[in-house]
C-alpha positions in Angstrom: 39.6 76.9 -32.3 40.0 80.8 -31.4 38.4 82.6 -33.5 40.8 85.8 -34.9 39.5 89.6 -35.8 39.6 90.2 -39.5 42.6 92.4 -40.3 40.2 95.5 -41.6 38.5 95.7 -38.3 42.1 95.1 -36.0 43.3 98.5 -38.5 40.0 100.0 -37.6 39.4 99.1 -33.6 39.7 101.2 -30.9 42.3 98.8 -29.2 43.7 100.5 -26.4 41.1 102.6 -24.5 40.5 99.8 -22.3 43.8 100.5 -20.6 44.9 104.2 -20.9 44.2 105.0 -17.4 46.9 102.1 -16.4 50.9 102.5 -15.5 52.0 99.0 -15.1 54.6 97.5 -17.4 53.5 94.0 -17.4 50.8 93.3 -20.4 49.6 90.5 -17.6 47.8 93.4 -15.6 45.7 94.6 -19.0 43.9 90.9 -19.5 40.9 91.9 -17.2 40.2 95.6 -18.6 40.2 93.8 -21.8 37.7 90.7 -20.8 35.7 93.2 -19.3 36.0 95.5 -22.8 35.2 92.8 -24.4 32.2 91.2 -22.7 30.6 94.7 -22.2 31.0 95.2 -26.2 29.5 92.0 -27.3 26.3 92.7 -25.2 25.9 95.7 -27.4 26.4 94.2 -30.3 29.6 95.3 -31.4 31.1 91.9 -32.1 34.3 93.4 -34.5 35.2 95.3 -31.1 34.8 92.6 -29.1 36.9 89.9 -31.2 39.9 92.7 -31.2 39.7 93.4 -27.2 39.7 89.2 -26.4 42.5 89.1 -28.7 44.3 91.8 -26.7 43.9 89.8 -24.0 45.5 86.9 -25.1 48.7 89.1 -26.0 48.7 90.5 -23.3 49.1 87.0 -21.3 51.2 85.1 -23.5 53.6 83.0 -21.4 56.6 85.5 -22.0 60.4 83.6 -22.8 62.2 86.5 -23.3 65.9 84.4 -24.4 63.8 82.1 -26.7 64.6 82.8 -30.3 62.0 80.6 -32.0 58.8 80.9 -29.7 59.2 84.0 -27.2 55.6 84.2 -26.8 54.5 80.8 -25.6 50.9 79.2 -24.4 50.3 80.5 -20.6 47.9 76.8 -20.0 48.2 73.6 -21.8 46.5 70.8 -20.8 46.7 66.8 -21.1 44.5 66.0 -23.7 46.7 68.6 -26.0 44.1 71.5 -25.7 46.0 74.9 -25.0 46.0 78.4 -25.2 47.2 80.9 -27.9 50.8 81.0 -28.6 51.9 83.5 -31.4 53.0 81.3 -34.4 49.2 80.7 -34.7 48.4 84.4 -35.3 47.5 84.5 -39.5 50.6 86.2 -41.6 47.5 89.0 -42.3 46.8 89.4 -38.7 50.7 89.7 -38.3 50.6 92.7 -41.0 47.6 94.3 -39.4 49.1 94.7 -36.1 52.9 96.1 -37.6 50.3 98.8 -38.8 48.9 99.8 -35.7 51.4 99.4 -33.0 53.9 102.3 -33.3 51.0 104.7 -32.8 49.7 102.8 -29.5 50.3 105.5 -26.7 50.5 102.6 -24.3 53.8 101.5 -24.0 53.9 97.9 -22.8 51.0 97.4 -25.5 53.2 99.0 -28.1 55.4 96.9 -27.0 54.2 93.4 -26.7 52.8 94.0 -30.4 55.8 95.5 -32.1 58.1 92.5 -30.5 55.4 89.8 -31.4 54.8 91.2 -35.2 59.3 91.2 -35.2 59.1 87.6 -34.0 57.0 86.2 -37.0 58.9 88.0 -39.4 62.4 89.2 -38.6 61.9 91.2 -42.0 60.0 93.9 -39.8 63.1 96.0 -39.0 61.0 98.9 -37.9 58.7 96.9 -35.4 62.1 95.2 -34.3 63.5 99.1 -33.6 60.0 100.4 -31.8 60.6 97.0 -29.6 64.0 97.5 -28.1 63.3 101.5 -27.4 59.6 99.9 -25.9 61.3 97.9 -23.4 64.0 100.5 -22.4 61.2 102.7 -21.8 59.6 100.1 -20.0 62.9 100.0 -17.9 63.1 103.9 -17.5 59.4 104.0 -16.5 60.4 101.5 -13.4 63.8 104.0 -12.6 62.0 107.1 -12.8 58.4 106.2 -12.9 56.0 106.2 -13.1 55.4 102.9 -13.9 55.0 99.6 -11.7 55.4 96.0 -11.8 52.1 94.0 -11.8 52.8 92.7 -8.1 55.8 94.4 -6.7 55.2 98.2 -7.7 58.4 100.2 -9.1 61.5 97.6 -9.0 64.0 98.8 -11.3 66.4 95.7 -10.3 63.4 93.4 -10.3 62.5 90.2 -12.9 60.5 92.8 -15.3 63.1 95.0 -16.2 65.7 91.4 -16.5 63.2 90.5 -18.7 62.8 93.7 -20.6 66.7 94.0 -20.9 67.1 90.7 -21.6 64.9 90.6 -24.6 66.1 94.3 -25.8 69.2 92.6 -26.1 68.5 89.8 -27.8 66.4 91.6 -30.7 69.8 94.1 -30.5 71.9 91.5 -31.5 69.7 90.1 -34.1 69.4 93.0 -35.9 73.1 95.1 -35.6 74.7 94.7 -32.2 77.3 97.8 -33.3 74.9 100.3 -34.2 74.6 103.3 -32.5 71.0 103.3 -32.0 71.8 100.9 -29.4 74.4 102.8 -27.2 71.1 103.8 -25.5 70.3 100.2 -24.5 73.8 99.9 -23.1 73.5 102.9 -20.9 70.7 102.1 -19.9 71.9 98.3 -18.9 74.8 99.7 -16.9 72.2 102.0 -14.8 70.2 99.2 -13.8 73.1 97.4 -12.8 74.8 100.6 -10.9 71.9 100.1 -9.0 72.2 96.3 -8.7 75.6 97.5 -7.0 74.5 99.8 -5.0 71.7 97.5 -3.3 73.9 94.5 -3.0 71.2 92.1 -3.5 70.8 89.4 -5.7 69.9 91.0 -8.9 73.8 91.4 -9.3 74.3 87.9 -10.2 71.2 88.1 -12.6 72.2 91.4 -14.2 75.7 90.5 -14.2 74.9 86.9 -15.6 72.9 88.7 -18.6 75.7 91.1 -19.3 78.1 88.1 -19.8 75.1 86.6 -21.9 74.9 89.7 -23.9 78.9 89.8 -23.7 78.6 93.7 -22.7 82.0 94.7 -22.6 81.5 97.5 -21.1 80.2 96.1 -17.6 83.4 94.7 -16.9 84.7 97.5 -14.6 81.9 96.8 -12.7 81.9 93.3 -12.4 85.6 93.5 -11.5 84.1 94.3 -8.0 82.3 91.2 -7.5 85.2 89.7 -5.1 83.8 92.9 -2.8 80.5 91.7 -2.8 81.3 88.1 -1.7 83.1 89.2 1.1 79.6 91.6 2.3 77.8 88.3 1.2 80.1 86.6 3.6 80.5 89.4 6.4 76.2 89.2 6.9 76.2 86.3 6.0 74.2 85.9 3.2 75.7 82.7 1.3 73.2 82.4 -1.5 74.5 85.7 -2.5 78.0 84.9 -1.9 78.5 81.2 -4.1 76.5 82.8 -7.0 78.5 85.7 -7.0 81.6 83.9 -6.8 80.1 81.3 -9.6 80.1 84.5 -11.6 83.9 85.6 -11.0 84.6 82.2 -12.3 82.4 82.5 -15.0 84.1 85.7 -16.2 87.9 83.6 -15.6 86.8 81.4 -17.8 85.7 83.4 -20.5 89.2 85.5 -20.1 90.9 82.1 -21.0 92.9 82.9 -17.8 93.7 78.7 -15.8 95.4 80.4 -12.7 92.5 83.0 -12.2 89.9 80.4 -12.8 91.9 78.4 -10.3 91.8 81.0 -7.6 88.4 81.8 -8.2 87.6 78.3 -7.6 89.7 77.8 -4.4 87.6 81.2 -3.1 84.3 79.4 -4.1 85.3 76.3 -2.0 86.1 78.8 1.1 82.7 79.8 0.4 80.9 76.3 1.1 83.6 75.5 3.8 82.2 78.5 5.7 78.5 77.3 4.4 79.1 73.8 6.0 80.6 75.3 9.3 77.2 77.2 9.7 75.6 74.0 9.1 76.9 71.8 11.4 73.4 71.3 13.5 72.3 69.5 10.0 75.2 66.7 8.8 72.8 66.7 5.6 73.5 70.1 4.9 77.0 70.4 5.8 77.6 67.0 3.7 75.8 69.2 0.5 77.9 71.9 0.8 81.1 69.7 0.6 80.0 67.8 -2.4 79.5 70.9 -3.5 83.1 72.0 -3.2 84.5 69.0 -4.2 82.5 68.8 -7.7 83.7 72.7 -8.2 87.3 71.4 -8.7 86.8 68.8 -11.2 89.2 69.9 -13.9 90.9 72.2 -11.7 94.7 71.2 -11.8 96.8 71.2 -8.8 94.1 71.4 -6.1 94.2 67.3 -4.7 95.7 68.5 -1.7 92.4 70.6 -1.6 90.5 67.7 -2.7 91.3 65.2 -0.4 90.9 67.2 2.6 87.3 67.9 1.4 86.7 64.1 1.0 88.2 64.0 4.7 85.6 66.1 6.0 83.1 64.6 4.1 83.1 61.3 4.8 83.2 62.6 8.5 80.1 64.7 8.4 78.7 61.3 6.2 79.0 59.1 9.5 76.1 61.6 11.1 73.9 62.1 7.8 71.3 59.2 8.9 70.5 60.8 12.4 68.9 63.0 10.1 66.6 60.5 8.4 63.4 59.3 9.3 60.9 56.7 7.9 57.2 57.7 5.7 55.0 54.5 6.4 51.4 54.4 4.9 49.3 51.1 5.6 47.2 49.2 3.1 45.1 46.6 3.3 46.2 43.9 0.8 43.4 40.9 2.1 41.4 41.1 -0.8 44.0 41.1 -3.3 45.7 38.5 -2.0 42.6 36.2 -2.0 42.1 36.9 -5.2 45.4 36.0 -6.1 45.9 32.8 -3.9 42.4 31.7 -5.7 43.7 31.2 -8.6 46.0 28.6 -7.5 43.0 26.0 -6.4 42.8 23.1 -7.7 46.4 23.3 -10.0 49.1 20.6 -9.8 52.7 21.7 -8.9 54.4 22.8 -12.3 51.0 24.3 -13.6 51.5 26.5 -9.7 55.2 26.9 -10.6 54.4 28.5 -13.7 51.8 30.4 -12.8 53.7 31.8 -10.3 56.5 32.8 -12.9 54.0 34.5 -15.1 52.5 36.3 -12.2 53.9 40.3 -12.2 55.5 40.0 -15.2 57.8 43.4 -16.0 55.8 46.1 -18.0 57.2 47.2 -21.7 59.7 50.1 -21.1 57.0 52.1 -23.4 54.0 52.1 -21.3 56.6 52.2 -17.9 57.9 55.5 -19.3 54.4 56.6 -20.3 52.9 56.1 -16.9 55.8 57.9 -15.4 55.6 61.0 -17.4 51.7 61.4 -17.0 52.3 60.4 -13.2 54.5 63.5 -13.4 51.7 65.7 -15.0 49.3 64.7 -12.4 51.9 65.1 -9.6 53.9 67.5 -10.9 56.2 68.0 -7.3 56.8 64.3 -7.0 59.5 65.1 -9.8 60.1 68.6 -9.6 63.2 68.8 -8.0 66.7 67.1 -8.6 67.2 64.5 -5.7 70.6 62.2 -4.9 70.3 58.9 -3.5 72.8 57.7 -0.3 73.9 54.4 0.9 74.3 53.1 4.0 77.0 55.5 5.0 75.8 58.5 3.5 77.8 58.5 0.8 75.9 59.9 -2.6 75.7 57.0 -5.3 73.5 58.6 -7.8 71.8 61.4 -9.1 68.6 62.7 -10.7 68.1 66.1 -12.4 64.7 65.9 -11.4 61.6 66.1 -13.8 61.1 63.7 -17.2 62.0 66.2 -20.0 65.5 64.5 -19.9 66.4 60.5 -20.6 68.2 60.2 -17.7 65.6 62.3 -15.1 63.2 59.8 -17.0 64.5 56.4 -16.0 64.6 57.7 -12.5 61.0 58.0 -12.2 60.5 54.9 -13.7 62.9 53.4 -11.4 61.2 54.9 -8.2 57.9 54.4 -9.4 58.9 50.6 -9.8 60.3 50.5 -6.7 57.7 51.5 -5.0 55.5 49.2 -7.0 57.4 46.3 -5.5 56.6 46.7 -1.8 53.5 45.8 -3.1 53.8 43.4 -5.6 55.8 41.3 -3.2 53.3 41.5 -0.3 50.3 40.8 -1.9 51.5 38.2 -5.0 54.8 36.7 -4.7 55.4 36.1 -1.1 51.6 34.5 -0.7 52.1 32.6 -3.5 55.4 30.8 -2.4 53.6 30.5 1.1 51.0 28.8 -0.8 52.5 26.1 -2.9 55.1 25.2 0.0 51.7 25.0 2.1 50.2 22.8 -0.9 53.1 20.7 -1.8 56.3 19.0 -1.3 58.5 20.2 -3.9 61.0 17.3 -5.0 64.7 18.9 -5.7 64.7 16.4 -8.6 61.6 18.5 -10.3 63.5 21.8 -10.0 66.7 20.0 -11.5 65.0 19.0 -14.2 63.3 21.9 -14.6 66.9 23.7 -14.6 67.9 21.2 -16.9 65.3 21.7 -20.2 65.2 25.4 -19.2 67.6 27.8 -22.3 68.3 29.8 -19.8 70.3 28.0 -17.6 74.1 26.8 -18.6 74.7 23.2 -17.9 77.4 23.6 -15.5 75.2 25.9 -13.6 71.9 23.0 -13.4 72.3 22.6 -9.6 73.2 26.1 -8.6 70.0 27.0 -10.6 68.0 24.4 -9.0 69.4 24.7 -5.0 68.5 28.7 -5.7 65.2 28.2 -6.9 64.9 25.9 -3.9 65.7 28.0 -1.5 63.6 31.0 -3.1 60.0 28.8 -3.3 61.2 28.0 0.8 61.5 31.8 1.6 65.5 31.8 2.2 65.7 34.4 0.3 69.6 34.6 1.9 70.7 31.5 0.4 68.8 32.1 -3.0 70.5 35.7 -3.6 73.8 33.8 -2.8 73.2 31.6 -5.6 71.2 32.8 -8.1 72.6 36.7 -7.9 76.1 35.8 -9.3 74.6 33.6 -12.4 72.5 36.1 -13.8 75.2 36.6 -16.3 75.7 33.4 -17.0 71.8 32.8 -17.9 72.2 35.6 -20.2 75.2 34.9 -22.1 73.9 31.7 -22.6 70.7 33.5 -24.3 73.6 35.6 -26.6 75.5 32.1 -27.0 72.4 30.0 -28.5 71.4 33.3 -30.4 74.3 32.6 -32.4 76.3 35.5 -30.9 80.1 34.7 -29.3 79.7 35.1 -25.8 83.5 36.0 -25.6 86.0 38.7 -27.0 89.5 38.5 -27.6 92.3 41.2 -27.1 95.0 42.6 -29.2 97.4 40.2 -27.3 95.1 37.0 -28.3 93.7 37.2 -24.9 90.3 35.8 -25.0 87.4 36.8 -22.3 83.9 36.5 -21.9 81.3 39.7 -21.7 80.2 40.9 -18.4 76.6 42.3 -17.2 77.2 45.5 -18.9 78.3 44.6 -22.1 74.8 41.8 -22.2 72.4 44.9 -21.1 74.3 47.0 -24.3 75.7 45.6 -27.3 74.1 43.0 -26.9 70.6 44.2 -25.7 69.3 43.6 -29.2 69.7 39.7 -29.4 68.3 39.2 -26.3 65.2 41.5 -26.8 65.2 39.4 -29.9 64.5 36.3 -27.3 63.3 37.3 -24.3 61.6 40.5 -25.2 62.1 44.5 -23.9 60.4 44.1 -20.8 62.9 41.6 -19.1 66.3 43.3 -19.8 64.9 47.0 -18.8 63.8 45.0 -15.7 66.8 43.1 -14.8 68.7 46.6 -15.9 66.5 48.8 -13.4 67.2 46.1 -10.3 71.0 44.8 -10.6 72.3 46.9 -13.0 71.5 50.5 -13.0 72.8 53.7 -10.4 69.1 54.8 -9.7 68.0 51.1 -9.0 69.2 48.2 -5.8 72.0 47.2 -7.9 71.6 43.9 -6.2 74.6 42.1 -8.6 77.1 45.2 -8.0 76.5 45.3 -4.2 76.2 41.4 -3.7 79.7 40.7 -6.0 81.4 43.4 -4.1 80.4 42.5 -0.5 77.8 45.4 0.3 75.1 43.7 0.4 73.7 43.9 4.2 72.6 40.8 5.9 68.6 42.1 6.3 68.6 43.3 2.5 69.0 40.3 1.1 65.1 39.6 2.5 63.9 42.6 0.9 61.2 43.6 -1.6 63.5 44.4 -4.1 65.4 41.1 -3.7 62.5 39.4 -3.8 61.0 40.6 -6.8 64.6 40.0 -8.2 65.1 36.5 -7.7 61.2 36.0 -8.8 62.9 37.6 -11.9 65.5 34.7 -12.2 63.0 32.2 -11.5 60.8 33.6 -14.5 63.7 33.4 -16.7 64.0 29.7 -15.9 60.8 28.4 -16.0 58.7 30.7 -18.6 61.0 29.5 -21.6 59.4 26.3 -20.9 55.8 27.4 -21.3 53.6 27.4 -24.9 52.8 24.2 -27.2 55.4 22.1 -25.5 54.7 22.3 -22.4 52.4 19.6 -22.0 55.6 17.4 -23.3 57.9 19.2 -20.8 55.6 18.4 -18.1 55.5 14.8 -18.9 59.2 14.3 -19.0 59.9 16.3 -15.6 57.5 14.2 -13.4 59.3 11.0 -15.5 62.8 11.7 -15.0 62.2 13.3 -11.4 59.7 9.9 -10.5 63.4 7.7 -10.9 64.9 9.4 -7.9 61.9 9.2 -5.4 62.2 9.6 -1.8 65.1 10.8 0.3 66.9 13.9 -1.4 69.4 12.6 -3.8 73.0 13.5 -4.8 73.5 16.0 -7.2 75.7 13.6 -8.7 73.5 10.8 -9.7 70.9 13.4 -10.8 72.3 13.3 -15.2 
């Protein structure tokens, strides 16, 4: 709980002497002459004082979001068990007043400033703090052109992320509060001086200054930005290619606003000429030159008339592609697993064969989405550069099959974590549970094909027609053919759940206009109809069976297997593994609870009539 001056003594304080001696223009660089104000006026008993200079301090190092309309002046720290620091909604409406009082006659102009802007910020009703906080920050602007003044860490950068910031915020409060007037032909001039100068260093802050004039739509930097083709070409000419794509991402940008298809076109073809000659630079590094022509090749999505273009891209791509893996490498970390799996394999002592069957199929049972997506996001918090950045995933040629944005804020970045956090999870899971455990009951026990038909047979999950492909699966999965069981099992996943759907009461098919009937596929089960079989088989199992044969950031063990792309080594993977221990789970685990007992009993009966040698499928009803 901060503890806020009383608005008679913030009217009364001596708030700025702390800082008159300073010229910087960032309110960052006042926080110590203010803790130190502070600190020395509480140990001479001038409390008031020193209540007003901590406050200082914390306006002085807000976390400054100069396009945010709602919260500009956020909390600089927050921390994971919701504690944080002073953000300026929580100033009191009568601490808001005291300081529009007092901060047009602060000498110090980033003070001034920072006040008059926050005070506008609470209540947009303060037209003449808004006024004293657009001519602050183009004073703030002029001080780094002419001086003096200086950034906190750079020293005088008129071009530089302070004055952005500055002009970026002037503009903002301009707009809010009477774009047209002429009070504000000063910030316009002033805008076009800092980006005169932008021009004439032909550095970056031309893209930044010339994206915030398009923000602010300031007409009048058009004739400037009509020379933006020039400054590709230097980009080009050094070369400098950073410079020369965002620069020619801003010609775009400006074609598009003018409504103008043919110049947006061009402008597109010259950005593509752009990563052509990035990728030719690159050629050392297939990864590289393969980025730079994906690159190209998303920049003329919507563009008409360019497949020629397009397919001469995908030519070179797929090219470069053939190379991209020399570039790869392999992160191994060992772990010692021998206690774990001890434990584990303990538990199995002294239990018949279905009691080790089903033991096995409640072993690593899949976590609720909720507390998958939890884990993920405080996983992020704790590592916050495991996430950080946007990442695509290849295949086996190189060829980009999905896509993160990076970081949890969004669904989509979300599900990827989870989905490489699982799969990570599954090395494990497989080494140390599932593949001991089969080793162990095929150590323990002769497993009968007639107790895993009948097993298939009781089981919901499994259709009728499908008992024995079930069964030979499960068969070969408990054995460690792992080949075989992916063979079988992989293809009836849908056919398990539809049968779920079907005895939920649901159709399992749909029919067309033309009377054309047809049953639902995978994605249609994990959509429409995720509801009825949550309803049965709870969240946990379709996110599961979603994340591993369904979803772009996962295996996608049904797409690749049905399609033929599964190679011959993957199918004895972790994440095949884990898979089929899914299917098996669904088979058996339905079977568990009060009648079990009773299940038990009539699988050792009807599988005791066909002892001995393996039997036929046929005599097995």
């Amino acid at each position: 709980m901060i503890e806020l001056p009383k608005p008679e003594v913030i009217l009364s304080a001596d708030i700025e002497s702390p800082i008159l001696e300073s010229a910087c223009v960032d309110t960052d660089d006042f926080e110590k002459a203010f803790r130190e104000a502070g600190a020395e006026a509480e140990a001479s008993g001038s409390y008031d004082q020193a209540a007003v200079y901590r406050l200082m301090a914390d306006i002085c190092t807000f976390h400054f979001r100069p396009a945010d309309k709602t919260e500009p002046f956020s909390n600089r720290m927050g921390f994971g068990d919701g504690r944080r620091t002073l953000v300026g909604s929580d100033l009191a409406d009568d601490t808001i007043v005291a300081l529009s009082k007092v901060a047009s006659g602060l000498s110090n102009v980033a003070l001034r400033t920072r006040i008059a802007d926050l005070v506008w910020s609470r209540d947009k009703r303060q037209a003449e703090c808004a006024r004293v906080a657009i001519d602050g920050y183009l004073d703030l602007v002029g001080k780094l052109v002419d001086g003096p003044g200086a950034e906190r860490f750079h020293g005088p950068e008129p071009t530089g992320i302070s004055a952005q910031e500055f002009l970026q915020r002037a503009g903002l409060i301009a707009r809010s509060t009477g774009w047209s007037k002429s009070e504000n032909d000063r910030f316009r001039q002033c805008f076009l001086q800092i980006l005169e100068l932008a021009f004439e260093k032909q550095d970056f802050a031309i893209v930044r200054f010339g994206n915030l004039a398009m923000d602010l739509g300031l007409s009048e930097a058009g004739e400037l930005l009509s020379s933006l083709p020039d400054v590709v070409q230097g980009a080009l000419a050094k070369p400098d290619f950073h410079l020369a794509e965002s620069a020619q991402e801003l010609v775009i940008r400006g074609a598009r606003r003018s409504r103008d298809d043919e110049a947006v076109k061009v402008a597109t073809l010259k950005f593509v000429e752009v990563l052509e000659a990035k990728g030719e630079t690159a050629k050392g590094s297939p990864m590289l030159q393969g980025l730079a022509l994906q690159q190209a090749i998303s920049s003329l999505q919507n563009i008409k008339g360019v497949r020629e273009v397009r397919q001469r891209l995908h030519e070179k791509l797929k090219d470069v592609q053939l190379h991209m893996f020399e570039e790869f490498g392999v992160i191994e970390h060992s772990m010692d697993l021998t206690d774990e799996v001890q434990r584990i394999i303990g538990g199995f002592a002294g239990l018949d064969l279905l009691e080790s069957l089903l033991r096995l199929a409640r072993t690593e049972l899949p976590k609720n989405p909720d507390d998958l997506e939890r884990e993920a996001i405080e996983s992020s918090r704790r590592h916050p550069l495991s996430s950080l950045f946007a990442t695509s995933s290849v295949d086996q040629k190189g060829r980009v099959v999905s896509k993160s944005p990076g970081g949890v804020d969004s669904p989509e970045g979300l599900r990827h974590e989870v989905i490489r956090a699982e799969l990570l999870k599954t090395g494990i899971v497989v080494a140390a549970a599932i593949d001991p455990i089969r080793t162990e009951i095929t150590k323990n026990f002769d497993i009968p094909y007639q107790v895993l038909y009948e097993i298939c047979r009781l089981s919901p999950f499994v259709p009728y027609h499908a008992t024995h492909i079930f069964a030979r699966g499960i068969e070969a999965f408990l054995y460690g053919d792992d080949l075989i069981a992916v063979a079988t099992l992989v293809p009836y996943l849908e056919a398990g759940l539809r049968q779920i759907v079907e005895m939920a009461g649901e159709s399992e098919t749909r029919i067309g206009a033309d009377g054309i009937e047809s049953v639902i596929g995978l994605g249609p089960l994990l959509g429409e109809y995720r509801s009825t079989l949550e309803g049965v088989i709870g969240k946990a199992m379709p996110y599961a069976i979603e994340n591993f044969f369904e979803h772009e950031a996962g295996p996608k063990i049904r797409h690749h297997f049905c399609h033929g792309l599964t190679a011959y080594g993957a199918m004895f993977g972790e994440d095949h593994t884990y898979a089929l221990k899914l299917l098996f789970t669904l088979v058996i685990l339905p079977l568990a609870g009060p009648n079990w007992p009773a299940f038990k009993e009539e699988i050792l009966a009807r599988s005791s009539r066909h002892d001995g040698a393996r039997s036929d499928p046929a005599t097995l009803h």
